[in-house]
Short mmCIF file of the C-alpha atoms (twelve columns), coordinates in Angstrom:
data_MODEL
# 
_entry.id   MODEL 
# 
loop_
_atom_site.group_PDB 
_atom_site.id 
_atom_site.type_symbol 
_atom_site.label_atom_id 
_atom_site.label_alt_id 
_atom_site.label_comp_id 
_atom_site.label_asym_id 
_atom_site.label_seq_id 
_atom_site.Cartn_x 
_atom_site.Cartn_y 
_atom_site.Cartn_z 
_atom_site.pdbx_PDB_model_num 
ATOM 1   C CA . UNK A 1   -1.595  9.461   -22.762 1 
ATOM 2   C CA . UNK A 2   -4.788  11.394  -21.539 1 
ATOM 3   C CA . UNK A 3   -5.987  9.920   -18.400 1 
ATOM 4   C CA . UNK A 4   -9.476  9.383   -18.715 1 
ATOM 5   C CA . UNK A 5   -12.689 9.674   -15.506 1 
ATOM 6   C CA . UNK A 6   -13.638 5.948   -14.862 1 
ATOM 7   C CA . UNK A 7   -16.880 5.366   -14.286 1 
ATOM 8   C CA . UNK A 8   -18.287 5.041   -11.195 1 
ATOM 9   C CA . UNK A 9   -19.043 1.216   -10.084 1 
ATOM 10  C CA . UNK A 10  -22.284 1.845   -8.419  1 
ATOM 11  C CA . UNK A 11  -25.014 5.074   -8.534  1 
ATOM 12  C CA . UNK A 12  -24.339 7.532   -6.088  1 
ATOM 13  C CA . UNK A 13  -27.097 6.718   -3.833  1 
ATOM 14  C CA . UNK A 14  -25.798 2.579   -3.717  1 
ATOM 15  C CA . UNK A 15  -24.118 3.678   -0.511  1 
ATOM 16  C CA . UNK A 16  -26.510 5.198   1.546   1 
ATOM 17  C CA . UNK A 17  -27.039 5.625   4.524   1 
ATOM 18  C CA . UNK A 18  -23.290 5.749   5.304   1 
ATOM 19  C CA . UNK A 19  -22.348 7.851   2.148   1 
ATOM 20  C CA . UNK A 20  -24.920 10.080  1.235   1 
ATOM 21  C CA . UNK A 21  -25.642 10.764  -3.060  1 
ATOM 22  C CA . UNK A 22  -25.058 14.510  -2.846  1 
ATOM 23  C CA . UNK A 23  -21.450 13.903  -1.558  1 
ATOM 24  C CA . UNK A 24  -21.286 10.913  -4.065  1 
ATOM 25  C CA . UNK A 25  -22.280 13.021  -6.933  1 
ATOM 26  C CA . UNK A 26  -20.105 16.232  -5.464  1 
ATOM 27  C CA . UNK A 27  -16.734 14.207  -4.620  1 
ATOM 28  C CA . UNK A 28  -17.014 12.206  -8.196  1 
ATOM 29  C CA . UNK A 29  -18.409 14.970  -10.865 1 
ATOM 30  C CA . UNK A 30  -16.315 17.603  -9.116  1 
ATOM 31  C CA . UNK A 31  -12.884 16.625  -6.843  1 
ATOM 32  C CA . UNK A 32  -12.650 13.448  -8.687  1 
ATOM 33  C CA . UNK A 33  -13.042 14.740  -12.173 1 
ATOM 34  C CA . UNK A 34  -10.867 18.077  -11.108 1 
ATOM 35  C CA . UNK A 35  -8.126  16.058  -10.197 1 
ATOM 36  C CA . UNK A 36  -8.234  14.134  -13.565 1 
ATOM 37  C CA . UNK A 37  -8.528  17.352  -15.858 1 
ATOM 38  C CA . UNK A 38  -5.599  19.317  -14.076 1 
ATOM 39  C CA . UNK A 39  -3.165  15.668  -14.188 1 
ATOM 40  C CA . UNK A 40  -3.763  16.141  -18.059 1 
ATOM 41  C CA . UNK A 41  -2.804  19.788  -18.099 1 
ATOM 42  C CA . UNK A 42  -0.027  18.989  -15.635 1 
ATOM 43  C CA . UNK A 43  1.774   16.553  -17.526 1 
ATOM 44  C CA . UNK A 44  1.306   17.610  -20.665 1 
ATOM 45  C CA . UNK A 45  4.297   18.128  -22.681 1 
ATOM 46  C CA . UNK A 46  6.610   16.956  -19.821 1 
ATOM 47  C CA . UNK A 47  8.690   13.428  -19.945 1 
ATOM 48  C CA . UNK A 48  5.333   12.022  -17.867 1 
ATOM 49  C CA . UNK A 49  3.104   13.051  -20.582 1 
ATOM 50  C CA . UNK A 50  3.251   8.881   -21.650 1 
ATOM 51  C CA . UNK A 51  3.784   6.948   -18.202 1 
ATOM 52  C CA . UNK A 52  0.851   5.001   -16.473 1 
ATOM 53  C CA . UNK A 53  -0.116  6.946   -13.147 1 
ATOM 54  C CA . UNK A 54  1.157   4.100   -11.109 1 
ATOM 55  C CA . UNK A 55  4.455   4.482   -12.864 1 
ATOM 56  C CA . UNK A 56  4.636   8.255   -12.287 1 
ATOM 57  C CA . UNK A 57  3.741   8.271   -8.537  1 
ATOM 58  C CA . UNK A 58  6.428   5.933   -8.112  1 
ATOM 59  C CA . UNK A 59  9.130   8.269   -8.847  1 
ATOM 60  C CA . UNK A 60  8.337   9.777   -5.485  1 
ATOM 61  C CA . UNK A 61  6.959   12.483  -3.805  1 
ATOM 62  C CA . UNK A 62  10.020  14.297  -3.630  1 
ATOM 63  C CA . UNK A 63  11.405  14.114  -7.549  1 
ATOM 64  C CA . UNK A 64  7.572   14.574  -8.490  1 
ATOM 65  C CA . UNK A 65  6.468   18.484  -9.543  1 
ATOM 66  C CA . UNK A 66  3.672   19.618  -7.109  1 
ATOM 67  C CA . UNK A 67  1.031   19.870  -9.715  1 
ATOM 68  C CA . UNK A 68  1.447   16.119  -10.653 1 
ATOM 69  C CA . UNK A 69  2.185   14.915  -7.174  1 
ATOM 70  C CA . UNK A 70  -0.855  16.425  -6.005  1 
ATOM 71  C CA . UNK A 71  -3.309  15.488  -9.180  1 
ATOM 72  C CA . UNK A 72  -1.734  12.461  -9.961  1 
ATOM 73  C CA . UNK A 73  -2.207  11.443  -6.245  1 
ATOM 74  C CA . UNK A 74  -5.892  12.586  -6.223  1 
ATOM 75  C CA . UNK A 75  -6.633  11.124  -9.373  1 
ATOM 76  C CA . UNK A 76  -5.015  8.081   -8.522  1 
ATOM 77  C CA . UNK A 77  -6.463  7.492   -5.103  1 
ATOM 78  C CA . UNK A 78  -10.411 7.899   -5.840  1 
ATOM 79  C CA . UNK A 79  -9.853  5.344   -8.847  1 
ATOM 80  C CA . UNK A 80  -9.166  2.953   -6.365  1 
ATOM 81  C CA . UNK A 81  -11.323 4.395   -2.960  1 
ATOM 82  C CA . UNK A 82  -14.412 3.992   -5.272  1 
ATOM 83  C CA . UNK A 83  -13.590 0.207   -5.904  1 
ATOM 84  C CA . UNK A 84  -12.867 -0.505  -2.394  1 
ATOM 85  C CA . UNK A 85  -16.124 0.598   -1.609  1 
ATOM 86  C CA . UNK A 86  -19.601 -1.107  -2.557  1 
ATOM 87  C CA . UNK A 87  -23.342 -1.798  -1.157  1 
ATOM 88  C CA . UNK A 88  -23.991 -4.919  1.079   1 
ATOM 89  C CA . UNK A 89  -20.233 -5.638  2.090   1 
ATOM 90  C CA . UNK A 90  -18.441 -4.372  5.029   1 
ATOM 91  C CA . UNK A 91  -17.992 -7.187  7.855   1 
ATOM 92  C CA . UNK A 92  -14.586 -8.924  7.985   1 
ATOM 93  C CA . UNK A 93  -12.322 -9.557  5.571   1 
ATOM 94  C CA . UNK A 94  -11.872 -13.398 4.074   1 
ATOM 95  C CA . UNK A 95  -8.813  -15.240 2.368   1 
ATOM 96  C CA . UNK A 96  -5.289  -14.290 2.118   1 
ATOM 97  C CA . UNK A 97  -5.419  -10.636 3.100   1 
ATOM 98  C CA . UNK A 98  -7.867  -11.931 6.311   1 
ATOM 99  C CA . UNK A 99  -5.170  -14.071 7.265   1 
ATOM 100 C CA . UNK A 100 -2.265  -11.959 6.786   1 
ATOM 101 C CA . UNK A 101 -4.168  -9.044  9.081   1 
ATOM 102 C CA . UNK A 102 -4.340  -11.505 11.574  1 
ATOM 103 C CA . UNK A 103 -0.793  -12.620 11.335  1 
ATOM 104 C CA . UNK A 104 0.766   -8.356  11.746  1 
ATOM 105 C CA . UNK A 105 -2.020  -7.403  14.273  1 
ATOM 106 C CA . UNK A 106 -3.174  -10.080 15.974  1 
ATOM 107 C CA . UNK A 107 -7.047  -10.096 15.187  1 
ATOM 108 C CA . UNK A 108 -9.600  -7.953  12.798  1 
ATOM 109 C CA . UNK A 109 -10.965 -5.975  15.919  1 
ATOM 110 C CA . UNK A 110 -6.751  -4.695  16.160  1 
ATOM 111 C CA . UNK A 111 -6.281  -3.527  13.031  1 
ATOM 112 C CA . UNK A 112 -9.751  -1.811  12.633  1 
ATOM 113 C CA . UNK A 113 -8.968  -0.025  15.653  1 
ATOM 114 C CA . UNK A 114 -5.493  1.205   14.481  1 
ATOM 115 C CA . UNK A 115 -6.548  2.197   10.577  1 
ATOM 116 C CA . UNK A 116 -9.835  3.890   12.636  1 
ATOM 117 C CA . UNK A 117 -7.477  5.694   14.602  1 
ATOM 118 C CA . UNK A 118 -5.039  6.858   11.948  1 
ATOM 119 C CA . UNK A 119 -8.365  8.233   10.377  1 
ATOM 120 C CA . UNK A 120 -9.357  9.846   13.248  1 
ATOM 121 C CA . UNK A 121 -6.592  11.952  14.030  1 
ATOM 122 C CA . UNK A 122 -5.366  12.566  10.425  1 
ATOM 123 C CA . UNK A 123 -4.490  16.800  11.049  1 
ATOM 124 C CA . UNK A 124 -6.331  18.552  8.304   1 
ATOM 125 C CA . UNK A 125 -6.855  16.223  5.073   1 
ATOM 126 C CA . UNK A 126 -5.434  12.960  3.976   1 
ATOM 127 C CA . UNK A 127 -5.957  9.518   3.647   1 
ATOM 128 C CA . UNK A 128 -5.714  6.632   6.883   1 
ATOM 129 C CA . UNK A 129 -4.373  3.484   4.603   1 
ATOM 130 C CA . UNK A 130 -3.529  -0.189  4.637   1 
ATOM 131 C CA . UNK A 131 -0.357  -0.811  2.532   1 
ATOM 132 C CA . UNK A 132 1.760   -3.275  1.912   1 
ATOM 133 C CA . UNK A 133 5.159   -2.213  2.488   1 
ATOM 134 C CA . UNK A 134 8.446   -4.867  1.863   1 
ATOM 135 C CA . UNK A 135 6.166   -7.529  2.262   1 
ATOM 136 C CA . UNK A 136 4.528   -6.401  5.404   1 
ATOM 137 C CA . UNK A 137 1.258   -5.083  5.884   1 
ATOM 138 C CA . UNK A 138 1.320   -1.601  7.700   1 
ATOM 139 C CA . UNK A 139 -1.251  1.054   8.682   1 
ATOM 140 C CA . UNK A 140 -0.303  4.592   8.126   1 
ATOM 141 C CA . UNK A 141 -1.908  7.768   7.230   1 
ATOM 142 C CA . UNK A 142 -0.911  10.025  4.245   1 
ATOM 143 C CA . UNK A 143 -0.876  14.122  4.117   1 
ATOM 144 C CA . UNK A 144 -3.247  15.587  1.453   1 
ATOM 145 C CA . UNK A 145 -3.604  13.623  -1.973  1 
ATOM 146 C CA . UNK A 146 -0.363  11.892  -1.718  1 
ATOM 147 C CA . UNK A 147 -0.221  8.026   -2.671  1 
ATOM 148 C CA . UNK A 148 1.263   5.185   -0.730  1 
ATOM 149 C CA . UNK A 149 2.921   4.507   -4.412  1 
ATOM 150 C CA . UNK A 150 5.009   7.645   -3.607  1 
ATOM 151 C CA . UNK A 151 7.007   6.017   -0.793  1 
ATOM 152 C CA . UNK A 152 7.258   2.560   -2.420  1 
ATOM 153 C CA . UNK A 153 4.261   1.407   -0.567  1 
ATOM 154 C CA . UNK A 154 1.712   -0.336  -2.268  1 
ATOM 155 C CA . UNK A 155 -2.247  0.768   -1.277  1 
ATOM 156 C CA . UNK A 156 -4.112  -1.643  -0.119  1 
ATOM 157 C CA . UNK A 157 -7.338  0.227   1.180   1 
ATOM 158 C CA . UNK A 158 -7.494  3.827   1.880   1 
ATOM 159 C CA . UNK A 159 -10.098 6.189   3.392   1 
ATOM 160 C CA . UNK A 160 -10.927 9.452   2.025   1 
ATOM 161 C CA . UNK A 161 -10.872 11.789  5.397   1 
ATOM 162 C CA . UNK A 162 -10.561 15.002  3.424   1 
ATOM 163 C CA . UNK A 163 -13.907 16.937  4.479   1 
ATOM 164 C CA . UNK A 164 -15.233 17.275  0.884   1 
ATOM 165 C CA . UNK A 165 -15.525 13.219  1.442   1 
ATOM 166 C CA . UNK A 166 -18.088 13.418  4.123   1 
ATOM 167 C CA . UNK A 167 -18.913 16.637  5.830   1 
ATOM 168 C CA . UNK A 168 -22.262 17.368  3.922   1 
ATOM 169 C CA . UNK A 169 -23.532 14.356  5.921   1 
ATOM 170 C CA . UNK A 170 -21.537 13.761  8.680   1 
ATOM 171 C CA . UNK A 171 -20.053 18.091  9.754   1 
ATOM 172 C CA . UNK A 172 -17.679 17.441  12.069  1 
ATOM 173 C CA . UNK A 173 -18.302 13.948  13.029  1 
ATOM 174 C CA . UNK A 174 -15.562 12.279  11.376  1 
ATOM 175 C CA . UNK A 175 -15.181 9.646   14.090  1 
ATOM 176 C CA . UNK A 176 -18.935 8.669   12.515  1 
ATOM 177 C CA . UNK A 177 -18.044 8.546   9.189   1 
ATOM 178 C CA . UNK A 178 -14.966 6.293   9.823   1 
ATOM 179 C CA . UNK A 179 -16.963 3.858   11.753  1 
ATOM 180 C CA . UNK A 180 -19.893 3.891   8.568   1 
ATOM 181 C CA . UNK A 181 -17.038 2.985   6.303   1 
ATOM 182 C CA . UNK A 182 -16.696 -0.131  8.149   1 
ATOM 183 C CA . UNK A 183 -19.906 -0.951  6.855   1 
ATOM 184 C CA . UNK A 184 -19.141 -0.708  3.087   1 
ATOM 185 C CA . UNK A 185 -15.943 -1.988  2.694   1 
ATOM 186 C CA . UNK A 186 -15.362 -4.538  -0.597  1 
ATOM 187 C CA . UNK A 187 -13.160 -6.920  0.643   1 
ATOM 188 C CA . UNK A 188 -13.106 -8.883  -1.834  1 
ATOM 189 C CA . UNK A 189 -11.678 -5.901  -3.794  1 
ATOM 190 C CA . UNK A 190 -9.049  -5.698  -1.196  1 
ATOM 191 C CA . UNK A 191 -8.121  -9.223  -1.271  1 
ATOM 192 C CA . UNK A 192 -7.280  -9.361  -5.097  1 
ATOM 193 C CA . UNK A 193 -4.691  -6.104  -4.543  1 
ATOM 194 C CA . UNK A 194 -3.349  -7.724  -1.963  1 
ATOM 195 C CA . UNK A 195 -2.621  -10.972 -3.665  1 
ATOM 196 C CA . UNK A 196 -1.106  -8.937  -6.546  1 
ATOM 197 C CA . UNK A 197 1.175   -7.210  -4.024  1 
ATOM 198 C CA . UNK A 198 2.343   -10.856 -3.044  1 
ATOM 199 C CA . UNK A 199 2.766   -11.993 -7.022  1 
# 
């Protein structure tokens, strides 16, 4: 199987002002497309060479060589963060997943508040993530490019908070950039991987 660069959903200036195109075009033409390439190289040849990606990163991070744990993950993770992502959305979330954030945290304002945080003070690069976990929605944060796949997690939204994601615009602001992605989010997007989670 050769694992293949979807294309994007949206031009890279759709998300302006709170993404800028330049990062678009960098993080998509260049980490995104990096990650795909060296995941081909990485498992070719190996007993991975024909598994889906989701299939892969579920053998977990520790059975997983580092080159595939760390492409796979990055290829894996910007095929979804672009979906999650899209102009005029943002707000609060609707339907089942709306309902089942209220149920774990108590209210939207909570949980945007604790997935904020886990952005925030992410050491060094990673991911701050919703994820369904035994049935249970949970916030966490991930190290580097690994997937919540690779814990037996299942990813529900994620945001990017490696600096190639948003330091052109935003330097060292990353508190600014987390509250901007607020304003983009697709929930509906969100929603549909959540009710496949509960299937």
């Amino acid at each position: 199987m050769t694992f293949k660069l979807n294309d994007l959903p949206y031009g890279y200036q759709a998300l302006e002002p709170y993404i800028d195109a330049k990062t678009m075009e960098i993080h998509y033409t260049k980490h995104h497309k990096g990650y795909c390439d060296k995941l081909n190289d990485a498992v070719s040849g190996t007993p991975y060479d024909n598994m889906k990606i989701e299939d892969i990163l579920a053998k977990g991070e520790k059975e997983l060589p580092a080159a595939i744990r760390n492409n796979g993950g990055g290829f894996h993770n910007h095929n979804l963060f672009w979906q999650m992502m899209s102009p005029k959305s943002g707000g609060e979330p609707k339907g089942d997943v709306a309902n089942a954030i209220h149920k774990k945290f108590g209210d939207f304002a909570k949980f945007k508040t604790e997935f904020s945080e886990a952005a925030k003070t992410r050491f060094g690069s990673g991911w701050s993530r919703l994820v369904v976990n035994k049935g249970e929605l949970e916030v966490m944060s991930t190290p580097n490019q690994d997937s919540p796949l690779m814990y037996a997690k299942t990813p529900l939204l994620g945001l990017d908070v490696w600096e190639h994601a948003y330091y052109l615009n935003y330097q060292n602001r990353r508190p600014d950039y987390v509250e901007a992605f607020w304003k983009i989010v697709k929930w509906d997007f969100v929603n549909e991987l959540y009710k496949k989670a509960q299937a």
